[in-house]
C-alpha positions as YAML, in Angstrom:
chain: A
units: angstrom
residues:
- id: 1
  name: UNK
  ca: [108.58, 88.62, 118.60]
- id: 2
  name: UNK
  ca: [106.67, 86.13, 116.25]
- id: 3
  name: UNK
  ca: [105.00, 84.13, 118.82]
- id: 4
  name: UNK
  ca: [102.64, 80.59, 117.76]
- id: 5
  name: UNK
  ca: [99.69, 82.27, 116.72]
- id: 6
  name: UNK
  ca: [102.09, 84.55, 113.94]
- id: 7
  name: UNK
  ca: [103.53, 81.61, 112.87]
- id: 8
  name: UNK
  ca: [100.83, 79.00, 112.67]
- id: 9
  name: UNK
  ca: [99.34, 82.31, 110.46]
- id: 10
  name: UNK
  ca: [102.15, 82.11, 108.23]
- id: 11
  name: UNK
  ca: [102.26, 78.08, 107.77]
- id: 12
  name: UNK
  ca: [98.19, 78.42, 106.85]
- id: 13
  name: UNK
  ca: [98.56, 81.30, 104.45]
- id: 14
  name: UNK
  ca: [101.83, 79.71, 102.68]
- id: 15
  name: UNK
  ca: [100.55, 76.10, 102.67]
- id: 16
  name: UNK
  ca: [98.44, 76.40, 99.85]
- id: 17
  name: UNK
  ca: [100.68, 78.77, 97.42]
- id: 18
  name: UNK
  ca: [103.84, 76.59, 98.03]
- id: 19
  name: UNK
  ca: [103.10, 73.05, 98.69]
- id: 20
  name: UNK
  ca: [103.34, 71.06, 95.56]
- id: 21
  name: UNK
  ca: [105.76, 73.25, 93.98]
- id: 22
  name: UNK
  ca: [109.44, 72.92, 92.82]
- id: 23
  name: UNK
  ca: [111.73, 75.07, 93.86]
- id: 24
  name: UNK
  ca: [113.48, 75.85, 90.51]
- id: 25
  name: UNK
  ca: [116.23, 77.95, 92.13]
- id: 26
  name: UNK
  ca: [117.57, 79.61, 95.67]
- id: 27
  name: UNK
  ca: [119.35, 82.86, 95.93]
- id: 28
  name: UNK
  ca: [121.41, 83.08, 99.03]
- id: 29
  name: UNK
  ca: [121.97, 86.63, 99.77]
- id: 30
  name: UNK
  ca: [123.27, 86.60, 103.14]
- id: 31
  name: UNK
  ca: [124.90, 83.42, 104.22]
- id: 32
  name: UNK
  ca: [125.19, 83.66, 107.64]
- id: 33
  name: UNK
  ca: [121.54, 83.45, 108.48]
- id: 34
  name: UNK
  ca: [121.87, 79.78, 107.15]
- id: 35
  name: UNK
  ca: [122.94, 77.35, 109.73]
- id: 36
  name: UNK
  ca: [124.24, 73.97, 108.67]
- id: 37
  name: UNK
  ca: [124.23, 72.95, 105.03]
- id: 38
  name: UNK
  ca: [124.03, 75.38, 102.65]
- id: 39
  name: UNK
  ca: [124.57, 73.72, 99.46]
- id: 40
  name: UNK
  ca: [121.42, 73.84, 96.88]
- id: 41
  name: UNK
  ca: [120.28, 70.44, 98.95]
- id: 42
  name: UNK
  ca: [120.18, 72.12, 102.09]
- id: 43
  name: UNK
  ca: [117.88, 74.77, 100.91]
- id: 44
  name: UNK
  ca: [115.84, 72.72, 98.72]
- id: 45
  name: UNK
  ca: [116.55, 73.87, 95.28]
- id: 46
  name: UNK
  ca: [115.49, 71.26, 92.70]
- id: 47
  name: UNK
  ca: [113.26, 69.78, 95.59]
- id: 48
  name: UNK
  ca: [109.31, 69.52, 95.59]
- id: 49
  name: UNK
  ca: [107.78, 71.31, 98.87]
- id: 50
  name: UNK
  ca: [105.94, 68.58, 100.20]
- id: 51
  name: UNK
  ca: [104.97, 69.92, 103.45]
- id: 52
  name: UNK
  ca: [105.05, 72.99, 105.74]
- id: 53
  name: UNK
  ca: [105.05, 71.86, 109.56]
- id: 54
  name: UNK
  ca: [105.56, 74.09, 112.55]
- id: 55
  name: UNK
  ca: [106.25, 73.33, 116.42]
- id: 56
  name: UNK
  ca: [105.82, 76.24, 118.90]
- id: 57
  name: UNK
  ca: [107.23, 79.17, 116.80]
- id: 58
  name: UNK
  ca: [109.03, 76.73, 114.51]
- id: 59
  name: UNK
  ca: [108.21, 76.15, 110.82]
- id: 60
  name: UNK
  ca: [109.70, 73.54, 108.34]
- id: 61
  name: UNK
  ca: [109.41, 73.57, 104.50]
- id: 62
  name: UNK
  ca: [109.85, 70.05, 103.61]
- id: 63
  name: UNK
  ca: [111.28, 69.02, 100.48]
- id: 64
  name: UNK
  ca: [111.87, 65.52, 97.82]
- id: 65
  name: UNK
  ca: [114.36, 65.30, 95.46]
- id: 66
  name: UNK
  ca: [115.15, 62.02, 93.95]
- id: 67
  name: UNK
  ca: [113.52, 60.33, 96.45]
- id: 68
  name: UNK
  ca: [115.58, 62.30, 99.39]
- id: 69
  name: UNK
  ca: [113.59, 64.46, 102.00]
- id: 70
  name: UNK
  ca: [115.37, 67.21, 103.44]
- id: 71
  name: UNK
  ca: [114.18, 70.16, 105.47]
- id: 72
  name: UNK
  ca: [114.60, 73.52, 106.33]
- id: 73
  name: UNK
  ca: [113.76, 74.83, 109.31]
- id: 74
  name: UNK
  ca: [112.58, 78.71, 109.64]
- id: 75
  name: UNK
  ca: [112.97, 80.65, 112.72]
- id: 76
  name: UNK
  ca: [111.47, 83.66, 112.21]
- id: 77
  name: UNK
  ca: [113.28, 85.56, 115.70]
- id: 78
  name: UNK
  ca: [112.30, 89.14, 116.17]
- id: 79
  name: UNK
  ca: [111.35, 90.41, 113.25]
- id: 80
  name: UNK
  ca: [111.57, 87.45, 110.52]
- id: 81
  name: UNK
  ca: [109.02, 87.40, 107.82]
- id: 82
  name: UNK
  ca: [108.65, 84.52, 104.97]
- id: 83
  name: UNK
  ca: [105.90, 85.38, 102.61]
- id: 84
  name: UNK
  ca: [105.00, 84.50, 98.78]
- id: 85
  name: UNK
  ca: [104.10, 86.99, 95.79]
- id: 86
  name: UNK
  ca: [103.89, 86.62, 92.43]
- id: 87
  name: UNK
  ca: [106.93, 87.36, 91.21]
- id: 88
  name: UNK
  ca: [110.21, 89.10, 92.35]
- id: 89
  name: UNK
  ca: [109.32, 92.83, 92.42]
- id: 90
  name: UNK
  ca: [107.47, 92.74, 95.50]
- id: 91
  name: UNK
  ca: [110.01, 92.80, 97.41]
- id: 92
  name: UNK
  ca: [112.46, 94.83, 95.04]
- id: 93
  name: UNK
  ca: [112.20, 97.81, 97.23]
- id: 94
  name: UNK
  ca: [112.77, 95.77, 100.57]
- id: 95
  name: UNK
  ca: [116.11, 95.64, 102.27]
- id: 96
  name: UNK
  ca: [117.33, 92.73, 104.81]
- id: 97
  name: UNK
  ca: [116.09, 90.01, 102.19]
- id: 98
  name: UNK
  ca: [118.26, 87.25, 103.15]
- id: 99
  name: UNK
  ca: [117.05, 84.32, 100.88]
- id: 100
  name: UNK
  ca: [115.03, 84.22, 97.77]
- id: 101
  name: UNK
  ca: [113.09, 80.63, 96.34]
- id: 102
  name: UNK
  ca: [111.70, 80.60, 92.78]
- id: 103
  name: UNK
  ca: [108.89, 78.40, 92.47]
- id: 104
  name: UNK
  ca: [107.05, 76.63, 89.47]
- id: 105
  name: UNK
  ca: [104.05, 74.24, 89.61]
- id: 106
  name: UNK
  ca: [103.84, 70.40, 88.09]
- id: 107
  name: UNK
  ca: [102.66, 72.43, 84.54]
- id: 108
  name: UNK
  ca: [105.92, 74.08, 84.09]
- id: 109
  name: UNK
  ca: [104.61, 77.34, 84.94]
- id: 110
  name: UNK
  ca: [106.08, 80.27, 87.19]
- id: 111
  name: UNK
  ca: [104.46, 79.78, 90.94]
- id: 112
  name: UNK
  ca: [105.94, 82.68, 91.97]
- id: 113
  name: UNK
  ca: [108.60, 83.37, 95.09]
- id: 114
  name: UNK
  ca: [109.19, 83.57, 98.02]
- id: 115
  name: UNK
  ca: [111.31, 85.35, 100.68]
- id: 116
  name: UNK
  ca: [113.18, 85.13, 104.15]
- id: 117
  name: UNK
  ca: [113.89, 88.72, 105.39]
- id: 118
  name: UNK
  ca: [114.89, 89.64, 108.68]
- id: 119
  name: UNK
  ca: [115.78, 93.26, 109.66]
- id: 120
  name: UNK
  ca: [116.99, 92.90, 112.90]
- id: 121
  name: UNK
  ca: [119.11, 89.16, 112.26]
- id: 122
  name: UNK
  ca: [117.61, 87.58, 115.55]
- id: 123
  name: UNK
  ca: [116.04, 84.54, 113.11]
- id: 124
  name: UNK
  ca: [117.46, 82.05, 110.61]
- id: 125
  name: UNK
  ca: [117.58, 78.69, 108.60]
- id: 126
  name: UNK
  ca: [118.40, 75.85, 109.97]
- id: 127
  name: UNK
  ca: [118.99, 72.65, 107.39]
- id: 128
  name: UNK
  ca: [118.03, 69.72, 108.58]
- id: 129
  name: UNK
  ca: [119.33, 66.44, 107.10]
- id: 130
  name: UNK
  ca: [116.12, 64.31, 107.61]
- id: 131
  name: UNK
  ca: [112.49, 64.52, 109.42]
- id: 132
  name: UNK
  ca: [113.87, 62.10, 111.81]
- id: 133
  name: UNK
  ca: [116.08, 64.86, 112.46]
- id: 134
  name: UNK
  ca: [113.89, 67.28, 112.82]
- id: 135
  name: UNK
  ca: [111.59, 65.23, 115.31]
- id: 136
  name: UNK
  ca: [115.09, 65.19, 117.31]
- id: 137
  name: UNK
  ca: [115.26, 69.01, 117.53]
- id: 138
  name: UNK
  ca: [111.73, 69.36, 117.91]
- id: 139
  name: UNK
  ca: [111.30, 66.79, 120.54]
- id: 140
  name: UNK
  ca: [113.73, 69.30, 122.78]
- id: 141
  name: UNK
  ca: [110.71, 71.69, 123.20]
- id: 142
  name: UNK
  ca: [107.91, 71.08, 125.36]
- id: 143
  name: UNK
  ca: [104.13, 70.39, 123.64]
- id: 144
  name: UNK
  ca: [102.51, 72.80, 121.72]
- id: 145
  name: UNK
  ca: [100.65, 75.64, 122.98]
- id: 146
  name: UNK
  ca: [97.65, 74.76, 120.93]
- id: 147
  name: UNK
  ca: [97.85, 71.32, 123.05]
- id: 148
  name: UNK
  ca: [98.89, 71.68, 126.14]
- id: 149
  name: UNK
  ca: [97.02, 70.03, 129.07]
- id: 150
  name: UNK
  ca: [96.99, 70.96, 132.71]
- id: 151
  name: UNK
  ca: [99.20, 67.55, 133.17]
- id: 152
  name: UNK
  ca: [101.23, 68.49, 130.89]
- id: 153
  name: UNK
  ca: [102.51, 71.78, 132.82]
- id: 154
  name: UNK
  ca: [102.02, 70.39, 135.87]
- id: 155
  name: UNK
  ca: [104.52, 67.76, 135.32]
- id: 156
  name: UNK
  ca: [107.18, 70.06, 133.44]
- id: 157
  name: UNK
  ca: [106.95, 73.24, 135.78]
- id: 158
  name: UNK
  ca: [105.04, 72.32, 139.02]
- id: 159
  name: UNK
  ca: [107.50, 71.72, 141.16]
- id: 160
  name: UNK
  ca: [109.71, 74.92, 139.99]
- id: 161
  name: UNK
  ca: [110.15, 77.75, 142.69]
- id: 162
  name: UNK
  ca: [110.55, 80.16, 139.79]
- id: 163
  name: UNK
  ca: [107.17, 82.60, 138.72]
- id: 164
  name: UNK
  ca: [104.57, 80.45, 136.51]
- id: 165
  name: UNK
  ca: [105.14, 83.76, 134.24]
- id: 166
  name: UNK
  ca: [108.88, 82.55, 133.48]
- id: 167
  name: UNK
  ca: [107.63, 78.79, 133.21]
- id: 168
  name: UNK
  ca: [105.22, 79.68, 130.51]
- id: 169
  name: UNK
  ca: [108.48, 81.62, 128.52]
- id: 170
  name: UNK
  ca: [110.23, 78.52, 128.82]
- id: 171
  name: UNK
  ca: [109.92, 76.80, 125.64]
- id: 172
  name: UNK
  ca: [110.61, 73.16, 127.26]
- id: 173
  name: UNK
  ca: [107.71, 73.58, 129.17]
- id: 174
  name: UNK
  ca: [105.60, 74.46, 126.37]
- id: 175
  name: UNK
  ca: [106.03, 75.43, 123.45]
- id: 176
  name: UNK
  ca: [105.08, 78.71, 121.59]
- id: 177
  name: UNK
  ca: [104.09, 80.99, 124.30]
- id: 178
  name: UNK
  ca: [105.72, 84.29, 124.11]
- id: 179
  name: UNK
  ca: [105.78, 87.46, 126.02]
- id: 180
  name: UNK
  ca: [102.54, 88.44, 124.71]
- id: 181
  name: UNK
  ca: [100.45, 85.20, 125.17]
- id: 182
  name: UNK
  ca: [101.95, 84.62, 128.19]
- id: 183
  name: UNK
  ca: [100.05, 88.27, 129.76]
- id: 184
  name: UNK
  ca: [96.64, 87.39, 127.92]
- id: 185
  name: UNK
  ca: [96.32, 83.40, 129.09]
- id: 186
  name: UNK
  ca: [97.61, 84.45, 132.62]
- id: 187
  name: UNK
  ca: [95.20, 87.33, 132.61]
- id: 188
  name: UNK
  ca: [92.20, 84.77, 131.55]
- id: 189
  name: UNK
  ca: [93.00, 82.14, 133.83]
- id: 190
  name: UNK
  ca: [93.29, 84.68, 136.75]
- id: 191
  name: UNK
  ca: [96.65, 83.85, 137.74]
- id: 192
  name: UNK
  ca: [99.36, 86.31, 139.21]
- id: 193
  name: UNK
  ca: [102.45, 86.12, 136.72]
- id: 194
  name: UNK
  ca: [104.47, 86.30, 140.28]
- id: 195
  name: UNK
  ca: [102.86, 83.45, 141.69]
- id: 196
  name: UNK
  ca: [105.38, 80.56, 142.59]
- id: 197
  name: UNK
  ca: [104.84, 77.54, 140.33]
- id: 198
  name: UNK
  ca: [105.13, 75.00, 143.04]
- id: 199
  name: UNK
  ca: [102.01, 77.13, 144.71]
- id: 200
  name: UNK
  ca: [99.32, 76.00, 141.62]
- id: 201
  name: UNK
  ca: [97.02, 73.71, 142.13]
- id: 202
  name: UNK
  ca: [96.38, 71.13, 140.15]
- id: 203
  name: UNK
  ca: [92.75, 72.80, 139.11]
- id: 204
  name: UNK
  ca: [94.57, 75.67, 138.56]
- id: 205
  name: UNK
  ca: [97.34, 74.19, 136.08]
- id: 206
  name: UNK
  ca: [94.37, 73.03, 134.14]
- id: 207
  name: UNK
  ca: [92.44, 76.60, 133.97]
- id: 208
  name: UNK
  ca: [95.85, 77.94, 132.90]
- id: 209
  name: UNK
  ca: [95.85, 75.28, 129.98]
- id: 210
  name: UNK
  ca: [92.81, 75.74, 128.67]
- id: 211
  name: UNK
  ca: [93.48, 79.80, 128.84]
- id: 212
  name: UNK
  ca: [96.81, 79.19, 127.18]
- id: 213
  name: UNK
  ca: [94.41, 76.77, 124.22]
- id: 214
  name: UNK
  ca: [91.91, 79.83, 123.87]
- id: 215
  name: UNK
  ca: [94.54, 82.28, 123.97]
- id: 216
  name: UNK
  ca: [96.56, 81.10, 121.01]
- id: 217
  name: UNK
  ca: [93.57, 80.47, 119.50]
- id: 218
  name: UNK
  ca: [91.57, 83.51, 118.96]
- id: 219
  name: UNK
  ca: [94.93, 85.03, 117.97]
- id: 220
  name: UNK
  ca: [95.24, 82.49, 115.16]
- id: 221
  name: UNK
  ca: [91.68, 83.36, 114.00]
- id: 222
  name: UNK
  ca: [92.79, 87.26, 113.83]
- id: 223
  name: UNK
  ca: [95.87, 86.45, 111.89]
- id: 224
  name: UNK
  ca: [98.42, 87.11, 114.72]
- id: 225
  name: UNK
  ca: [99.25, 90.11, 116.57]
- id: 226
  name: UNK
  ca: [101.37, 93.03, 114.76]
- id: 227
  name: UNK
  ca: [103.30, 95.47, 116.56]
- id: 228
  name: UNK
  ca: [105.83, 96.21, 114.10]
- id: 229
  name: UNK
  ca: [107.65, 93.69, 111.90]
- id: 230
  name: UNK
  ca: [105.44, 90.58, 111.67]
- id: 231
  name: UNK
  ca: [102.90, 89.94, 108.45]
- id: 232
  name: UNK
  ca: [101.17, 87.01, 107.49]
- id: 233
  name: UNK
  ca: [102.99, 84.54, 104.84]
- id: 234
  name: UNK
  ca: [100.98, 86.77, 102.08]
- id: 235
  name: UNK
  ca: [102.87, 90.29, 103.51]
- id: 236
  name: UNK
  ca: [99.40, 90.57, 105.48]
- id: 237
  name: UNK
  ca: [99.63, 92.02, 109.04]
- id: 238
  name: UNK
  ca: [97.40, 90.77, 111.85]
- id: 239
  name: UNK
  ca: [94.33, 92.01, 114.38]
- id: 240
  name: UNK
  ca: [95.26, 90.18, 116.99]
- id: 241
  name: UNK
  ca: [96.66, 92.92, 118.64]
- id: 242
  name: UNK
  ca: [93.28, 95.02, 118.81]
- id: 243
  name: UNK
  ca: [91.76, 91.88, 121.36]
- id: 244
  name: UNK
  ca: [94.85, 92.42, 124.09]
- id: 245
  name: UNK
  ca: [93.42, 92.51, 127.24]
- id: 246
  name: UNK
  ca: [96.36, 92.75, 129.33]
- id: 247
  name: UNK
  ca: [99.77, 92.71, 127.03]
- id: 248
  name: UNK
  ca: [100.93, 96.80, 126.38]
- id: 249
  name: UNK
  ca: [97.97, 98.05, 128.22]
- id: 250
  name: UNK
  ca: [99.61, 98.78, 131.55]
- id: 251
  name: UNK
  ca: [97.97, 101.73, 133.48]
- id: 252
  name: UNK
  ca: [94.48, 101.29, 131.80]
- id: 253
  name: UNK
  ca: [91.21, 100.05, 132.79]
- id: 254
  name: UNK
  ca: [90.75, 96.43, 132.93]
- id: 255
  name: UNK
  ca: [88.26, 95.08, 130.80]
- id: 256
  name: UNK
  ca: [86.62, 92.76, 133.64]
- id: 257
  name: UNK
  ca: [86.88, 95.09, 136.37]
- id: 258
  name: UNK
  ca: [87.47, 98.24, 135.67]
- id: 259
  name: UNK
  ca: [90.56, 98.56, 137.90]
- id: 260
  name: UNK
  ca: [93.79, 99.60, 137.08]
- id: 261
  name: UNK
  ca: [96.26, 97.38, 135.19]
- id: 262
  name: UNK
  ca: [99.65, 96.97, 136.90]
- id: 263
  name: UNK
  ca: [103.00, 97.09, 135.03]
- id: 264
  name: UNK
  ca: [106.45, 95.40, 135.91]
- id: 265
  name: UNK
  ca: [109.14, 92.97, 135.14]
- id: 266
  name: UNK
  ca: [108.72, 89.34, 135.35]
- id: 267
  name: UNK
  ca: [111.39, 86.94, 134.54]
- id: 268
  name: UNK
  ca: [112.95, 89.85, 132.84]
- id: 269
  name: UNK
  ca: [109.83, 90.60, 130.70]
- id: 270
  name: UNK
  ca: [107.92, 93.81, 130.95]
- id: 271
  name: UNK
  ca: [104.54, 92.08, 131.83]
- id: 272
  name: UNK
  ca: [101.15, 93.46, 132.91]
- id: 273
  name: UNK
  ca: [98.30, 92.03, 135.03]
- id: 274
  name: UNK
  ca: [95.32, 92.97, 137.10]
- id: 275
  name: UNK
  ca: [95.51, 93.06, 140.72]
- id: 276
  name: UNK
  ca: [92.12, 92.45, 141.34]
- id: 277
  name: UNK
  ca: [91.45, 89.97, 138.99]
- id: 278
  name: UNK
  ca: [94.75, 87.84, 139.29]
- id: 279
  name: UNK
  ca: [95.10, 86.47, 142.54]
...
């Protein structure tokens, strides 16, 4: 699943190929990946992108039209992908395209389109009357990964009896981590996924922080991780997944120690970590 690192890939590579475009027309294909409004308003047709935001593994196009801003929010689930080309016969050989925007600059001129496809239907739009209401939704979720201080966790999660491994998934705790970068910041901070939240100490919620920070990080700097479904907003997939030190790797050496890595479920999550080096 698209974790915070895919996504915050996908908001930097479509930022500067659809901001400041109009979005000249929307083809629906599948309407029930649209929830709320799905009028030509609620999707942004006719609208100027003004902005593309995201929140944990949120995004939001932000549109104008006759001085009205409305939004769309873009969950991208399992296997979601939005990306730009050129023009329309990128994706003609592509099934599960679910939405279609044609864009043209200020001149006039085609600006290309771009998609929402989703194989596996786990993602969707959301339309969102207003920013204020989309500071509403977002302000449901916990602080972004890329932000998140020791405090921060501390206060949402340390006094939980439940494994810091199923705090972390939580996204009202914080927001962004998945499955993945849950393993890897774990794994650097030297914490046991199993370990009781309640039992951290306050040093320790900090470490974690700063693991989760350089986590999410690096993976933004190699373009997210791909396993299968997830590419970049240009149809680019990522390298992230060649710097896993802990996530998939269960049974291997570990690359600090040389032990064994060590494979089970956590908070219903197939999760790996190094008995040696987590303590």
């Amino acid at each position: 699943m698209p974790e915070l690192p895919e996504v915050e890939t996908v908001v930097r590579t479509l930022r500067p190929r659809v901001v400041g475009r109009a979005v000249e027309r929307v083809r629906l294909i599948r309407g029930d990946v649209v929830r709320g409004d799905r009028s030509a308003a609620g999707l942004l047709s006719g609208a100027r992108l003004e902005s593309i935001e995201r929140h944990g593994k949120q995004l939001a196009l932000v549109g104008s039209r006759g001085g009205e801003r409305r939004v769309l929010v873009v969950h991208l689930g399992m296997s979601g992908q939005l990306v730009h080309a050129p023009d329309a016969s990128a994706c003609a050989s592509l099934t599960h395209v679910h939405a279609m925007w044609t864009l043209r600059n200020d001149g006039g001129d085609r600006a290309g389109v771009m998609w929402f496809r989703d194989p596996r239907r786990f993602g969707g739009l959301w339309a969102v009357p207003s920013e204020g209401a989309l500071r509403e939704r977002w302000g449901l979720l916990g602080p972004d990964g890329l932000g998140v201080t020791g405090t921060e966790l501390r206060e949402r999660a340390g006094g939980s009896r439940r494994a810091v491994k199923g705090a972390l998934l939580d996204q009202r705790v914080v927001a962004g981590v998945g499955n993945i970068y849950a393993d890897e910041a774990l794994f650097r901070a030297g914490v046991r996924p199993r370990r009781v939240c309640a039992r951290l100490t306050g040093e320790e919620w900090e470490t974690l922080a700063a693991s989760i920070r350089g986590v999410l990080g690096r993976a933004i700097e190699m373009r997210g991780s791909t396993l299968r479904d997830y590419v970049s907003g240009t149809g680019e997939p990522g390298r992230a997944q060649l710097a896993h030190e802990v996530y998939g790797r269960a049974g291997e050496p570990c690359v600090a120690c040389g032990g064994v890595l060590r494979g089970g479920v956590v908070a219903q999550r197939t999760t790996v970590w190094c008995g040696a080096c987590q303590r």
